[in-house]
N, C-alpha and C positions, 0 to 999 in steps of 0.2 A: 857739738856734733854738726851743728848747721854750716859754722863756719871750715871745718873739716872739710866739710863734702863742698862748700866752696871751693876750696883749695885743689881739690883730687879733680873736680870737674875744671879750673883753670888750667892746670896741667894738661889733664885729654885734651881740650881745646887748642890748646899751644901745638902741641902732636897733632892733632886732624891739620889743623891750619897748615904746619909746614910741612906735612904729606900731601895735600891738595897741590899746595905752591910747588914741590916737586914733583907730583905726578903733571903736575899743567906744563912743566918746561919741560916733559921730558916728551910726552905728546907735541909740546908745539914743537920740536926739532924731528919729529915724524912725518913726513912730505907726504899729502894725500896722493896717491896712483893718479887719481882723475884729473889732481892739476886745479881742481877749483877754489876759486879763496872764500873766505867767509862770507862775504857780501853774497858772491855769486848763490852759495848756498840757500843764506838767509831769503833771495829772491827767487829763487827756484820753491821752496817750503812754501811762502806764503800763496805764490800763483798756483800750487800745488793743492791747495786746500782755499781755494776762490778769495784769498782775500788781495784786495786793490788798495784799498785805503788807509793803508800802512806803511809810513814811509821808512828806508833805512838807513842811518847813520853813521857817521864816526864821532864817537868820543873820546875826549882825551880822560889821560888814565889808563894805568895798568890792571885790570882785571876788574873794572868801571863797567861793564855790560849787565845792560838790564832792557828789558821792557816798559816804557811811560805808557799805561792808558789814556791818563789824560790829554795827550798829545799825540796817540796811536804812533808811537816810532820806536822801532827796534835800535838801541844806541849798544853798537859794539865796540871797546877799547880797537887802537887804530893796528895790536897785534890778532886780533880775530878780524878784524874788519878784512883785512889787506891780505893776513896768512892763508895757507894754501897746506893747514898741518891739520890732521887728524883734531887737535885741540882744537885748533880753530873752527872746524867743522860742526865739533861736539857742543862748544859755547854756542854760532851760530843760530842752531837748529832747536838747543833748548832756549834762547831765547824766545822763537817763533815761536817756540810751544805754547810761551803767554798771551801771543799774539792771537794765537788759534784758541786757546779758553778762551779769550777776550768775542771773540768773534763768536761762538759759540754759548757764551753766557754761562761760563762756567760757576758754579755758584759756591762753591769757596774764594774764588778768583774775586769776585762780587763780594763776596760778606769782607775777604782782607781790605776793598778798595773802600766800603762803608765806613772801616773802623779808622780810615789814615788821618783824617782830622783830628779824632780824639786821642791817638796814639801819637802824631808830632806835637800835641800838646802835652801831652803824659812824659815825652822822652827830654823836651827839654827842663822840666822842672823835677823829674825824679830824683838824680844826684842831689841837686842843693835841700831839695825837703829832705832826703834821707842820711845828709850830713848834718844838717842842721837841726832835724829830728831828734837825733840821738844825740846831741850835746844838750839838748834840750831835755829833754827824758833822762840824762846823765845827771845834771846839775839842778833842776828846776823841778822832775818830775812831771814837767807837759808832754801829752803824749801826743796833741794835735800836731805839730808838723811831721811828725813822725807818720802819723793815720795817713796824712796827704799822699808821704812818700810811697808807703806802702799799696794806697789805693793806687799809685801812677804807675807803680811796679807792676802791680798785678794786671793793667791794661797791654802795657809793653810786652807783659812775660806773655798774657793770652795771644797776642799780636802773634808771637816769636812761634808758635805753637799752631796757629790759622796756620803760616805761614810753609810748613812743613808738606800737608798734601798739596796746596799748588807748587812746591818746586819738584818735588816727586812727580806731580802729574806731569809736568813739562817738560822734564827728562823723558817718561815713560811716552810721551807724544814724539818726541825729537827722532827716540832712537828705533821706535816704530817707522817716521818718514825712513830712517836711513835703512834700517832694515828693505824696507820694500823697494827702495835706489839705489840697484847695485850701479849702478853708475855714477856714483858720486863717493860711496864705499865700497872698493870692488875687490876685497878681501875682510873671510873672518876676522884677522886679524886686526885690521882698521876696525870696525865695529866693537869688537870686544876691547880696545881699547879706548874707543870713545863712552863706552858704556863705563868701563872705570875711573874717567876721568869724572863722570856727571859723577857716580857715585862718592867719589869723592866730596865734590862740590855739596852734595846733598847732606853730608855728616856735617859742613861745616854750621848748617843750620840746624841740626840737631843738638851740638851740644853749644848751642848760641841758647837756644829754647831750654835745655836743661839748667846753662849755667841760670837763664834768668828765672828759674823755677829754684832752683836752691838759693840765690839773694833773695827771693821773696818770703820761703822758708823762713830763712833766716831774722829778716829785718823782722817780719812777723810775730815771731817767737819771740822776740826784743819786745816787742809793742806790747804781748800778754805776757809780760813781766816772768820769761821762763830763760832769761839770759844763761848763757851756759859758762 
Protein backbone atom coordinates (compact mmCIF):
# COMPACT_ATOMS: atom_id res chain seq x y z
CA UNK A 1 0.00 0.00 0.00
CA UNK A 2 2.91 2.35 1.06
CA UNK A 3 4.58 1.87 -2.06
CA UNK A 4 1.23 2.47 -4.04
CA UNK A 5 0.62 5.67 -2.63
CA UNK A 6 4.13 6.44 -3.50
CA UNK A 7 3.66 5.99 -6.88
CA UNK A 8 -0.02 7.80 -7.19
CA UNK A 9 1.69 10.89 -5.20
CA UNK A 10 4.89 10.82 -7.96
CA UNK A 11 2.34 10.95 -10.65
CA UNK A 12 0.26 14.16 -9.01
CA UNK A 13 3.67 15.57 -8.51
CA UNK A 14 4.87 15.14 -12.09
CA UNK A 15 1.16 16.93 -13.09
CA UNK A 16 1.42 19.89 -10.45
CA UNK A 17 5.10 20.36 -11.63
CA UNK A 18 4.34 20.84 -15.28
CA UNK A 19 1.14 22.74 -14.71
CA UNK A 20 3.08 25.40 -12.63
CA UNK A 21 5.89 25.28 -15.42
CA UNK A 22 2.94 26.10 -17.78
CA UNK A 23 0.92 28.35 -16.07
CA UNK A 24 4.63 30.26 -15.31
CA UNK A 25 5.15 30.65 -19.15
CA UNK A 26 2.07 31.52 -20.00
CA UNK A 27 1.86 34.42 -17.21
CA UNK A 28 5.36 35.51 -18.19
CA UNK A 29 4.33 36.17 -21.93
CA UNK A 30 1.42 38.45 -20.16
CA UNK A 31 3.07 42.18 -20.26
CA UNK A 32 2.18 43.97 -17.04
CA UNK A 33 -0.06 47.42 -18.07
CA UNK A 34 2.42 49.29 -15.58
CA UNK A 35 5.36 48.55 -17.63
CA UNK A 36 7.44 47.56 -14.39
CA UNK A 37 10.01 44.58 -14.16
CA UNK A 38 10.49 42.48 -11.35
CA UNK A 39 13.34 44.26 -9.81
CA UNK A 40 11.39 47.43 -9.90
CA UNK A 41 8.59 45.64 -8.09
CA UNK A 42 10.71 43.81 -5.73
CA UNK A 43 12.08 47.57 -4.68
CA UNK A 44 8.98 49.20 -4.50
CA UNK A 45 7.54 45.96 -1.81
CA UNK A 46 10.46 46.26 0.39
CA UNK A 47 10.65 50.48 0.61
CA UNK A 48 6.79 49.82 0.97
CA UNK A 49 7.02 48.00 4.11
CA UNK A 50 10.24 49.99 5.65
CA UNK A 51 12.77 47.66 4.81
CA UNK A 52 16.41 48.99 3.62
CA UNK A 53 18.71 46.30 4.37
CA UNK A 54 17.87 43.94 1.84
CA UNK A 55 19.62 43.94 -1.02
CA UNK A 56 18.24 42.61 -4.71
CA UNK A 57 19.68 40.39 -7.10
CA UNK A 58 20.04 38.51 -10.18
CA UNK A 59 20.50 34.94 -10.20
CA UNK A 60 21.34 32.64 -12.70
CA UNK A 61 18.86 29.93 -13.25
CA UNK A 62 15.53 29.25 -14.40
CA UNK A 63 13.04 29.53 -11.86
CA UNK A 64 16.26 29.85 -9.12
CA UNK A 65 14.22 32.72 -6.93
CA UNK A 66 14.29 32.56 -3.41
CA UNK A 67 14.93 34.68 -0.45
CA UNK A 68 18.70 33.99 1.53
CA UNK A 69 18.18 35.36 5.22
CA UNK A 70 21.28 34.72 5.98
CA UNK A 71 22.55 37.20 3.43
CA UNK A 72 19.21 39.36 3.46
CA UNK A 73 19.02 39.34 -0.55
CA UNK A 74 16.04 38.65 -2.65
CA UNK A 75 17.86 36.54 -5.71
CA UNK A 76 15.36 36.59 -8.73
CA UNK A 77 16.25 34.18 -11.85
CA UNK A 78 17.42 36.97 -14.52
CA UNK A 79 13.55 36.05 -16.20
CA UNK A 80 11.67 37.76 -13.10
CA UNK A 81 14.51 39.90 -12.29
CA UNK A 82 14.44 41.83 -15.92
CA UNK A 83 10.53 40.74 -17.01
CA UNK A 84 7.89 43.22 -17.09
CA UNK A 85 5.14 39.94 -17.12
CA UNK A 86 2.50 39.41 -14.73
CA UNK A 87 4.76 36.27 -13.55
CA UNK A 88 7.40 38.16 -13.15
CA UNK A 89 5.49 40.40 -10.79
CA UNK A 90 3.94 37.39 -8.99
CA UNK A 91 7.44 35.62 -8.31
CA UNK A 92 8.86 39.13 -7.48
CA UNK A 93 6.63 40.24 -4.77
CA UNK A 94 6.30 36.64 -3.06
CA UNK A 95 9.65 36.69 -2.79
CA UNK A 96 9.54 39.93 -0.66
CA UNK A 97 6.99 38.35 1.14
CA UNK A 98 10.13 36.38 2.93
CA UNK A 99 11.82 39.42 3.21
CA UNK A 100 8.99 41.00 5.00
CA UNK A 101 8.34 37.72 7.61
CA UNK A 102 11.99 38.04 7.97
CA UNK A 103 11.78 41.67 9.07
CA UNK A 104 8.84 41.08 11.04
CA UNK A 105 9.97 37.86 12.93
CA UNK A 106 7.85 35.68 11.46
CA UNK A 107 7.88 32.62 13.53
CA UNK A 108 7.47 29.80 11.30
CA UNK A 109 9.92 31.62 9.11
CA UNK A 110 12.21 31.42 12.32
CA UNK A 111 11.57 27.85 13.46
CA UNK A 112 12.22 26.69 9.27
CA UNK A 113 15.71 28.89 9.50
CA UNK A 114 16.43 26.92 13.10
CA UNK A 115 16.02 23.56 11.69
CA UNK A 116 18.47 24.16 8.14
CA UNK A 117 21.41 22.84 9.84
CA UNK A 118 20.08 19.58 10.81
CA UNK A 119 17.96 19.16 7.80
CA UNK A 120 21.27 19.76 5.16
CA UNK A 121 22.66 17.29 7.28
CA UNK A 122 19.56 14.80 7.16
CA UNK A 123 19.20 15.42 3.25
CA UNK A 124 22.53 14.57 2.32
CA UNK A 125 22.71 11.27 3.89
CA UNK A 126 19.01 10.00 3.63
CA UNK A 127 19.38 8.33 0.25
CA UNK A 128 22.45 6.29 1.01
CA UNK A 129 21.23 5.09 4.66
CA UNK A 130 17.98 4.17 3.06
CA UNK A 131 19.50 2.34 0.22
CA UNK A 132 21.88 0.76 2.02
CA UNK A 133 19.38 0.14 4.97
CA UNK A 134 17.25 -2.03 3.11
CA UNK A 135 19.92 -4.19 1.54
CA UNK A 136 21.02 -4.53 4.87
CA UNK A 137 17.70 -5.51 6.57
CA UNK A 138 17.16 -7.56 3.22
CA UNK A 139 20.17 -9.80 3.63
CA UNK A 140 21.60 -9.30 7.07
CA UNK A 141 18.63 -8.60 9.04
CA UNK A 142 20.26 -5.10 10.59
CA UNK A 143 18.00 -2.62 10.97
CA UNK A 144 20.42 0.10 12.14
CA UNK A 145 21.06 1.83 8.75
CA UNK A 146 17.81 1.55 8.05
CA UNK A 147 16.73 3.42 11.60
CA UNK A 148 19.28 6.37 10.46
CA UNK A 149 17.54 6.59 7.10
CA UNK A 150 14.36 6.77 8.41
CA UNK A 151 15.12 9.08 11.31
CA UNK A 152 16.79 11.56 8.42
CA UNK A 153 13.65 11.12 6.42
CA UNK A 154 11.47 11.96 8.94
CA UNK A 155 13.65 15.48 9.67
CA UNK A 156 13.43 16.39 5.91
CA UNK A 157 9.71 15.25 5.55
CA UNK A 158 8.91 17.65 8.88
CA UNK A 159 11.25 20.27 7.15
CA UNK A 160 8.92 19.85 3.71
CA UNK A 161 5.84 20.29 6.02
CA UNK A 162 7.28 23.74 8.35
CA UNK A 163 7.71 24.71 4.96
CA UNK A 164 4.15 24.99 3.61
CA UNK A 165 2.60 28.07 5.98
CA UNK A 166 5.79 30.25 5.25
CA UNK A 167 5.33 29.99 1.36
CA UNK A 168 1.46 30.32 1.83
CA UNK A 169 2.07 33.23 3.98
CA UNK A 170 4.31 34.85 1.40
CA UNK A 171 2.06 34.58 -1.34
CA UNK A 172 -0.93 35.80 1.01
CA UNK A 173 1.62 38.96 1.80
CA UNK A 174 2.75 39.41 -1.91
CA UNK A 175 -0.81 39.42 -3.35
CA UNK A 176 -2.20 41.77 -0.51
CA UNK A 177 0.96 44.44 -1.48
CA UNK A 178 -0.45 44.00 -5.06
CA UNK A 179 -3.97 44.23 -4.17
CA UNK A 180 -3.60 47.49 -2.40
CA UNK A 181 -1.11 48.85 -5.83
CA UNK A 182 -3.33 49.28 -8.41
CA UNK A 183 -0.59 50.85 -10.07
CA UNK A 184 1.58 48.34 -10.45
CA UNK A 185 -1.53 45.71 -11.16
CA UNK A 186 -4.10 47.88 -12.85
CA UNK A 187 -6.45 45.23 -13.87
CA UNK A 188 -8.56 42.37 -12.18
CA UNK A 189 -7.36 40.50 -14.47
CA UNK A 190 -3.46 40.95 -13.70
CA UNK A 191 -4.20 40.06 -10.03
CA UNK A 192 -6.17 36.97 -10.53
CA UNK A 193 -3.65 35.71 -12.50
CA UNK A 194 -0.84 36.32 -10.48
CA UNK A 195 -2.81 34.80 -7.67
CA UNK A 196 -2.99 31.70 -9.78
CA UNK A 197 0.35 31.58 -10.61
CA UNK A 198 1.51 31.53 -6.73
CA UNK A 199 -1.04 29.06 -6.33
CA UNK A 200 0.35 27.08 -8.36
CA UNK A 201 3.74 27.51 -7.09
CA UNK A 202 2.32 26.69 -3.62
CA UNK A 203 0.91 22.86 -4.55
CA UNK A 204 4.27 22.23 -5.86
CA UNK A 205 5.35 22.23 -2.13
CA UNK A 206 2.47 20.37 -1.08
CA UNK A 207 2.75 17.39 -2.69
CA UNK A 208 6.94 17.69 -2.22
CA UNK A 209 5.71 17.36 1.68
CA UNK A 210 3.24 14.64 0.82
CA UNK A 211 5.33 12.66 -1.30
CA UNK A 212 8.15 12.96 1.63
CA UNK A 213 5.43 11.86 4.08
CA UNK A 214 4.40 8.67 2.12
CA UNK A 215 8.63 7.42 1.57
CA UNK A 216 8.57 7.92 5.26
CA UNK A 217 5.40 5.66 5.68
CA UNK A 218 6.71 3.52 3.69
CA UNK A 219 10.51 2.98 4.65
CA UNK A 220 9.07 2.96 8.20
CA UNK A 221 6.78 0.16 7.78
CA UNK A 222 9.93 -1.72 6.27
CA UNK A 223 11.82 -1.02 9.38
CA UNK A 224 8.79 -2.64 11.69
CA UNK A 225 8.95 -5.72 9.68
CA UNK A 226 5.23 -4.96 7.92
CA UNK A 227 6.73 -5.11 4.33
CA UNK A 228 3.91 -5.26 1.92
Amino acid sequence: MGLILMIVIAVISFAVQWRFKSKFKQYSEMPLASGMSGKDIAEKMLKDNGIANVQIISAEGQLSDHYNPADRTVNLSPEVYNGRSVAAAAVAAHECGHAVQHAKAYNWLKFRSSVVPAVNVASKITQWALMIGVLLLVFSGNPIVLLVGVVALGIVTVFAFITLPVEFDASNRALAWLESNRGIMQTTVEHDQAKDALWWAAMTYVVAALGSLAALVYYASMLMGRRE
